[in-house]
N, C-alpha and C positions, 0 to 999 in steps of 0.2 A: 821226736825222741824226747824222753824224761831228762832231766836232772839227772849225770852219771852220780854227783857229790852224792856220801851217805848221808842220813838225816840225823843220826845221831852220833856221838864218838863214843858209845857203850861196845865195849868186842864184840866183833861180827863174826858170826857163827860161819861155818865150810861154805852153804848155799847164799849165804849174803855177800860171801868175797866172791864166790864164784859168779852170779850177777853183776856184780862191780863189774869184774874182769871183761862180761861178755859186753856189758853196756862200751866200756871201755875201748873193747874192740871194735864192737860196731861206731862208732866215734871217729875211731882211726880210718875205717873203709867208708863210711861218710867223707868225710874231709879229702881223703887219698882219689876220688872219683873227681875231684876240681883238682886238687894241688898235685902234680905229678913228680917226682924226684927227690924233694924236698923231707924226706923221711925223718932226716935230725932234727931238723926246725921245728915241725909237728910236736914230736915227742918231748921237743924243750917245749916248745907252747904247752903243750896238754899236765907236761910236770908241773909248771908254772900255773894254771888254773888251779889244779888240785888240789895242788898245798896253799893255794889262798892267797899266789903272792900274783906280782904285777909283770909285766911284759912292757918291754922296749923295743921298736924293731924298727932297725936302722938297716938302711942299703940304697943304693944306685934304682935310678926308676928304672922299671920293669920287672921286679923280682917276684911279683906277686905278692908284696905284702897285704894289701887291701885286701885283694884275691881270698889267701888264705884266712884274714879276721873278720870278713863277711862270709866266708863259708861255714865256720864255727857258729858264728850265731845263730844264724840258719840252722845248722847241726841241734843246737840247743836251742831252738825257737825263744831265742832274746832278739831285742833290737839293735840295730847295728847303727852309727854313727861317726864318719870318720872328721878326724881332726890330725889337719894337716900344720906343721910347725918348720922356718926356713929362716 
């Protein structure tokens, strides 16, 4: 899958948001095929990418956080790298 981000910040025409949106969607049902339940976290994650800002994610092991930030990258063919902190 592409880069959902637009390439430029010029007003995007009916059929460039509607592409967003579909890319957007398929993004969510990517992701949602590994992460099951987890619907809020997602869509904080995905607000969080979009707008450019960063992610913290904190919780008890087992929660699937890995899980879910290696599925994304995989989603968006980047490389994944995890960094653990204790």
């Amino acid at each position: 899958m592409t880069n959902p981000l637009p390439s430029s910040t010029m007003p995007a025409s009916d059929q460039e948001l509607f592409q967003f949106s579909e890319k957007c969607r398929l993004l969510r049902i990517q992701i949602h095929t590994q992460i099951i339940g987890h619907e809020s976290i997602v869509e904080q994650l995905l607000i969080s990418l979009l707008a450019g800002g960063h992610c913290l994610l904190i919780g008890v092991p087992g929660l699937a956080k890995t899980l879910l930030v290696r599925t994304l990258a995989e989603a968006l063919s980047w490389d994944f790298k995890r960094i653990q902190f204790t």
